[in-house]
N, C-alpha and C positions, 0 to 999 in steps of 0.2 A: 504494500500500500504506500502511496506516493506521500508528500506531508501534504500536500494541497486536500488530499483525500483526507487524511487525518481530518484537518481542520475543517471540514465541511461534517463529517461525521459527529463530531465536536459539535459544532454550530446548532446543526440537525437534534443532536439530542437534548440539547437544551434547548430549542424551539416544542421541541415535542414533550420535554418533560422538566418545565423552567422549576428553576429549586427558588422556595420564599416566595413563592405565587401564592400567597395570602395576608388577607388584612393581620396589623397589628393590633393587641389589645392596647388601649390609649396609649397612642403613639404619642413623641414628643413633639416629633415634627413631621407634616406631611407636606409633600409637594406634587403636582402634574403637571404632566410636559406633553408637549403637544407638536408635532410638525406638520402643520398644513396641508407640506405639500405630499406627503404621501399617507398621512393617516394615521400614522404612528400615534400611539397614546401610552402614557406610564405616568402608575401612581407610584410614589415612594414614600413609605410610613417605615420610620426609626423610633427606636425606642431608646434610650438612653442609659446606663449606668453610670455618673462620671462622664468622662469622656470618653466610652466604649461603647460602643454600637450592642444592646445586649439582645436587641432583634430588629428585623428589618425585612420590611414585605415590599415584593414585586408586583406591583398588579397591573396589566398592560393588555392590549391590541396593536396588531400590527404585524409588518412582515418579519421572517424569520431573524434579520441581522438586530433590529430592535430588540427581541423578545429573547433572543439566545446571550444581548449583553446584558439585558437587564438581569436574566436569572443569575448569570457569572457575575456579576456585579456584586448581587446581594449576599451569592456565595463567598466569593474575598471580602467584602466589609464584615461579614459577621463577626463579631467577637474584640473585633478592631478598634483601637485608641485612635481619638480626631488624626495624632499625627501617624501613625499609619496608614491610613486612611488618606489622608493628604498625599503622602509619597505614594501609595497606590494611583491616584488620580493624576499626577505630576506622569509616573510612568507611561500610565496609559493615555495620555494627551501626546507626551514624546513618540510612542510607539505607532499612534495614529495620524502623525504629521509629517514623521520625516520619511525624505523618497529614497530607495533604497539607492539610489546613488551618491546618495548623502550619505549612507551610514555609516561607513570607515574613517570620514572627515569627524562627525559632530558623536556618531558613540565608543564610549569607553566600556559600553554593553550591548550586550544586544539587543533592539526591539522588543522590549515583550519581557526579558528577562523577568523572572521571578515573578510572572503573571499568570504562573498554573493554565488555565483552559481561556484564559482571558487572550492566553499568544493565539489564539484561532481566530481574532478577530483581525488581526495586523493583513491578511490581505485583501481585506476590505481597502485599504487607502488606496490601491489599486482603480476604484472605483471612488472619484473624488464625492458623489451624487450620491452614495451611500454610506461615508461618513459621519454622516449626520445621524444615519439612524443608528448607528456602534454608538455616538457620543449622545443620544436624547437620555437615557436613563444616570448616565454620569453627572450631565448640568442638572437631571430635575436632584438627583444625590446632594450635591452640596446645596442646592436649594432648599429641601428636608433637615440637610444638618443646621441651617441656617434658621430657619425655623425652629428649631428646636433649643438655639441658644440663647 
């Protein structure tokens, strides 16, 4: 199996079987994000400990690249300190923008590095028009953390 295959099986199973696709009990903070142009939708309810994430629902419509980030999403924030959680977000922005012709210039890592199932989204930037739907559940994330502070 090729890695491109990997990553789509990746994508695939978390479109078919997203993890934290449920409401939280009194969330701290909730957010929704919405993209017009193709219909994407996600709610993001956090719950708080401190500054640790002690749950976090995914709840969305939309096509597969949306819904497979948001479930991998909610799956890495779980259990996470604001600043982990930050460096998560900081990664997957880097990994989402830079062109692979860039990446031996500006990384000292690899794309994706220490992004568990989240690296199956990096060839999406492949697709500049689908970007947006890997990054909706990310903005409406810090939006919820925001809310929550």
């Amino acid at each position: 199996m090729s890695l491109n295959e990997l990553y789509r099986e990746v994508i695939l199973d978390h479109y078919r079987a997203p993890r934290h696709h449920q409401h939280v009990d009194s969330p701290d903070g909730t957010a929704e994000g919405k993209n017009p142009l193709c219909g994407d939708e996600v709610t993001i309810e956090v719950k708080l400990d401190g500054d640790v994430v002690a749950a976090v629902g995914a709840i969305g419509v939309g096509c597969s690249i949306s819904q497979a980030s948001a479930s991998m999403m909610a799956e890495a924030v779980d259990g996470k300190s604001r600043r982990q959680i930050d460096e998560l977000i900081r990664k997957f922005k880097v990994m989402m923008t830079i062109e692979e012709s860039d990446e031996q210039v500006v990384n000292t890592e690899r794309p994706g590095a220490a992004l568990g199932d989240l690296e199956a989204l990096q060839g999406v930037r492949k697709f500049p028009v689908r970007i947006k739907c890997a990054d909706l559940p990310w903005i409406t994330l810090e939006q919820a953390l925001e809310a929550a502070e």
